[in-house]
Each structure stands twice: as structure tokens, then as C-alpha cells.
C-alpha positions as CSV (number, residue, x, y, z in Angstrom):
1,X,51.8,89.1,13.0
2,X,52.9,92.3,14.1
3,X,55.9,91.0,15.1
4,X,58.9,90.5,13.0
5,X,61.9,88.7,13.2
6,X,65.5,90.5,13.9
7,X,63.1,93.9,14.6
8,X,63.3,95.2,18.4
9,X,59.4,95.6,19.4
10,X,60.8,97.8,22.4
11,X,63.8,99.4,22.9
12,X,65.0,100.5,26.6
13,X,67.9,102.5,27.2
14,X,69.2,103.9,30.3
15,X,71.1,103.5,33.4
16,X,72.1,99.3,33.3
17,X,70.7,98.9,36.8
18,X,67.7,100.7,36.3
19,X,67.2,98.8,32.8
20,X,68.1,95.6,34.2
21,X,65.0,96.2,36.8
22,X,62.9,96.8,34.1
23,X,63.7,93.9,32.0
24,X,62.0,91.2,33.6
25,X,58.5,92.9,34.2
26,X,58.9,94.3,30.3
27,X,59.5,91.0,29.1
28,X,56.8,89.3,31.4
29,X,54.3,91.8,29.9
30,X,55.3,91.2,25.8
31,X,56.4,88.0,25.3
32,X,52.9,86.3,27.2
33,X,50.6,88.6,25.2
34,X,52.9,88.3,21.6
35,X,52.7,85.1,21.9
36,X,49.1,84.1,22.4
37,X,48.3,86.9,19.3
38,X,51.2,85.6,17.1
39,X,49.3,82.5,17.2
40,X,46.1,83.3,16.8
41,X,46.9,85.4,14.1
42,X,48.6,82.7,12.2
43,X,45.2,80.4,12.7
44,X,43.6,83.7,11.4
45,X,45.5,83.5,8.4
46,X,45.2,80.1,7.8
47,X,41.4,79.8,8.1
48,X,40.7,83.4,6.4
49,X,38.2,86.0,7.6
50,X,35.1,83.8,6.7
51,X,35.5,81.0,9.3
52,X,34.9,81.3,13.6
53,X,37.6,81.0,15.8
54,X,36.8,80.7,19.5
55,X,39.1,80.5,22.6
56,X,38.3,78.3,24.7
57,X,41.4,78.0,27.1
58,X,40.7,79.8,30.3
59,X,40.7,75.9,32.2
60,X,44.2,75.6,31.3
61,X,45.6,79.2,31.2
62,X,48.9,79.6,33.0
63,X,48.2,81.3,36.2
64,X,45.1,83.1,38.0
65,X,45.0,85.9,35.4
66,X,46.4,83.3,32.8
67,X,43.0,82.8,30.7
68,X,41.9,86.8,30.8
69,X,45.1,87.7,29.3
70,X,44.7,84.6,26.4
71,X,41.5,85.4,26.1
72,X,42.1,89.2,25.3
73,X,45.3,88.2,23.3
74,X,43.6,85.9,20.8
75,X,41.0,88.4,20.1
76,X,43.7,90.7,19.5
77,X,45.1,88.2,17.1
78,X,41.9,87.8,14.9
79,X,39.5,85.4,17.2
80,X,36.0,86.1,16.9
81,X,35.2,85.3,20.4
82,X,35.7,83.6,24.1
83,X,34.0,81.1,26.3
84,X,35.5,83.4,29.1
85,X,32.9,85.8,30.2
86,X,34.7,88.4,32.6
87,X,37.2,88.7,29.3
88,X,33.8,89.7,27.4
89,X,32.6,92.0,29.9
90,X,35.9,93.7,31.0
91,X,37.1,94.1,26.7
92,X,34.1,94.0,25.1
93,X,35.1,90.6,22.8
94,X,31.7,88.9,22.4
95,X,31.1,85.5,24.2
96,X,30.4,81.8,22.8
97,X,30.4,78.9,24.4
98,X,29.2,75.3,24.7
99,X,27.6,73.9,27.5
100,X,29.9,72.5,30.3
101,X,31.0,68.5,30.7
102,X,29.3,68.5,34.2
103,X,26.0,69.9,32.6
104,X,25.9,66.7,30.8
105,X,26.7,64.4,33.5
106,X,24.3,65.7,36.0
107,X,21.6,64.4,33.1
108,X,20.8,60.5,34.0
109,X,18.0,60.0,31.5
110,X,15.5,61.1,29.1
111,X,12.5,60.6,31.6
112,X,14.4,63.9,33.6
113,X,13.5,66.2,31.3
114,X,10.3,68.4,31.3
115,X,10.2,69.9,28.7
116,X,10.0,67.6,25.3
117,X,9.0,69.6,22.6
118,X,10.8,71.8,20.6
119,X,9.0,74.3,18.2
120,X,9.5,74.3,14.2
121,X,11.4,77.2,12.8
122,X,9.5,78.0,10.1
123,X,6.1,76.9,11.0
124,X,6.5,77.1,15.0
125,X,4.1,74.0,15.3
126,X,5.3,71.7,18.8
127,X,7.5,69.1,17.3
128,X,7.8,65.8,19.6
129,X,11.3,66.4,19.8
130,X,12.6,63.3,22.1
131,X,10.8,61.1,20.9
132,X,12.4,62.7,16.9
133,X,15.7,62.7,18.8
134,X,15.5,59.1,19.5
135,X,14.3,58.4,16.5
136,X,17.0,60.1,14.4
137,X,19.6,58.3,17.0
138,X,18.4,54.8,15.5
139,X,18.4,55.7,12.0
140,X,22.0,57.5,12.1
141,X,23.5,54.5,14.0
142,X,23.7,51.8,11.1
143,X,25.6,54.8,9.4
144,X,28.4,55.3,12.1
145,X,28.3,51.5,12.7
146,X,27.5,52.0,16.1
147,X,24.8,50.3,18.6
148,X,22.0,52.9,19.6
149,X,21.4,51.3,22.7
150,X,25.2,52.3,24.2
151,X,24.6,55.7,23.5
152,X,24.5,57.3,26.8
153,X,20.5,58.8,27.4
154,X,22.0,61.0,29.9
155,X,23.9,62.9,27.4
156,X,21.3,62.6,25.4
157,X,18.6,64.5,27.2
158,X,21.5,66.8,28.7
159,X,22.3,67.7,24.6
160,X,18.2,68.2,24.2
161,X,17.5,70.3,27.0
162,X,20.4,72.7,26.1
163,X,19.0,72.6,22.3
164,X,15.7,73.4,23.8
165,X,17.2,76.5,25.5
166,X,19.2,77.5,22.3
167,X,17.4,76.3,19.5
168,X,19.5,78.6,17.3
169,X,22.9,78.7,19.0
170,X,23.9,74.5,19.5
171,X,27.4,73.9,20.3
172,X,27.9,70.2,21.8
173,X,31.1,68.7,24.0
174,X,30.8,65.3,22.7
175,X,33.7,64.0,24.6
176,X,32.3,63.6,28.1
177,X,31.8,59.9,28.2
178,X,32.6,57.9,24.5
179,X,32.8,60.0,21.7
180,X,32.4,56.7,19.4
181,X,29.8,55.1,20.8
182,X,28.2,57.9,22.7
183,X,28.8,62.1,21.7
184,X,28.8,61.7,18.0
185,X,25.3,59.8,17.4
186,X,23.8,61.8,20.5
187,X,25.2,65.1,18.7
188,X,24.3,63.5,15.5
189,X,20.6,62.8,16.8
190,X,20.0,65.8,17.9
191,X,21.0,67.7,15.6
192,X,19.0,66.6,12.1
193,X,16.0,68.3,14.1
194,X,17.6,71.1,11.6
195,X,17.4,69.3,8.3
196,X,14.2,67.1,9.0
């Protein structure tokens, strides 16, 4: 942190009225943005320089400009990126991000989808990738002790289609209906596309 304890990080001297005017827009401005950094440096420090942090707060900032100023802060404090992307544009911190809740309710099923292949890596042959997907649900289920057939298909296609689109970039919410029974052997499903 750059902040230290019993060590003034401003010192204002004047007139007391003058000061005392001062005070409350001074501290408004620090104590927000020393904050936010202060801890994001200390999850910084904890996780060292080779792991990703990413803010994700701007839903429950405090205030309208709340979530620009948290974004910019944690950056400041050693975050990699933000899912806010005016806070990208306006400070140049680059932007990550997962796909939102609603994008996977507005999926119903796997019949929905249009696209259903997904091309290899390496050898960029068309892969059958729902019918893989589904596959690779069934098989990961005994694992997680879980039944297959309560895993939601909507999230399901709503976590393939936005694989589809960023084959290389996947970040799933996995909490949008059961995490249990549901997110977790979707996520799972999908993902061992990568290791198959």
C-alpha cells in the first residue's frame, strides 16, 4: 500500500474556515480511492504478480460514478483488468469479462442454437460440439454425483454459444440457476472440449 499508518498522506494548512471547507471534499476524494487500492493491493500481494485479478464490481458500486472510480482504483492497486468497459476506454485498463446472467436465461434449449460445431484448435476440423458437450455432461456427472438430466439445457446451450464466440477467452457465471446441480457440470461439460 502506499499508505501508511500514523503518516499524513495530505497535509492542509490555512485559514480554519477555509480548511474546514476543504475538508469534506478532500476527504471524499482519498479515503474512497485509498481504500478500493489499499485492498486490491493487499489481494495483489497475497496472490503475487503471476495470478489474474479482475473487478467485477461496477453492479454494486456505491453511487452513479461508484463502479468507474473502483474500477480505476483496483487497477491502481495491482488488478489486471475490469468487466467495466467505459473504465477501460476512459483509463486505458484492459477489459475482461464473463457473459451476463440474463445472457444465459434468455437460452431455453439446445434445439435454439444454430450454430453446433466448434472447430479443433490444432487441426481446425468441425467438431460436433453439442452433441461432445452433452456427451461430456453424462460422463462428468457420476463424478460430481449429480443427475445429468437436472442440468439446465438452457444454460447449457447459452454456455456453448458464448464458447462458440470465444473459443479462446471462456469465462462462465455458473450461479444463475443451481450451481450444484446445474453451472458446475454445464461449465464442466463444456469445457473438456479443451482437453478431449
Amino acid at each position: 500500500t502506499v499508505v501508511f499508518p500514523c503518516v499524513p498522506l495530505l497535509r492542509v494548512e490555512g485559514p480554519i474556515l477555509k480548511t474546514q471547507l476543504l475538508e469534506t471534499t478532500l476527504l471524499t476524494l482519498i479515503n474512497y480511492a485509498t481504500l478500493v487500492a489499499t485492498n486490491a493491493s493487499r489481494f495483489r500481494l497475497e496472490v503475487g504478480d503471476d495470478k489474474i485479478l479482475l473487478e467485477f464490481g461496477l453492479r454494486r458500486a456505491q453511487g452513479p460514478d461508484g463502479g468507474l472510480s473502483a474500477s480505476k482504483y483496483c487497477y491502481m492497486g495491482g488488478f489486471n483488468g475490469t468487466s467495466n468497459v467505459l473504465a477501460g476506454k476512459l483509463f486505458g485498463i484492459p477489459i475482461q469479462g464473463t457473459h451476463a446472467h440474463a445472457y444465459v436465461s434468455s437460452h431455453s434449449d439446445l434445439e435454439e442454437l444454430k450454430t453446433r460445431v466448434l472447430h479443433d484448435r490444432i487441426t481446425n476440423e468441425e467438431r460436433p460440439f453439442v452433441e461432445l458437450c452433452l456427451q461430456y455432461l453424462y460422463e462428468i456427472a457420476p463424478v460430481l454425483r449429480c443427475d445429468p438430466n437436472q442440468a439446465h439445457r438452457g444454460e447449457l446451450a447459452a454456455f456453448i454459444s458464448y464458447a462458440i464466440a470465444f473459443p479462446t477467452n471462456f469465462m462462465a457465471l455458473v450461479d444463475t440457476y443451481d450451481v450444484i446441480r446445474s453451472g458446475v457440470p454445464n461449465f464442466l461439460g463444456e469445457q473438456k472440449r479443451k482437453y478431449a
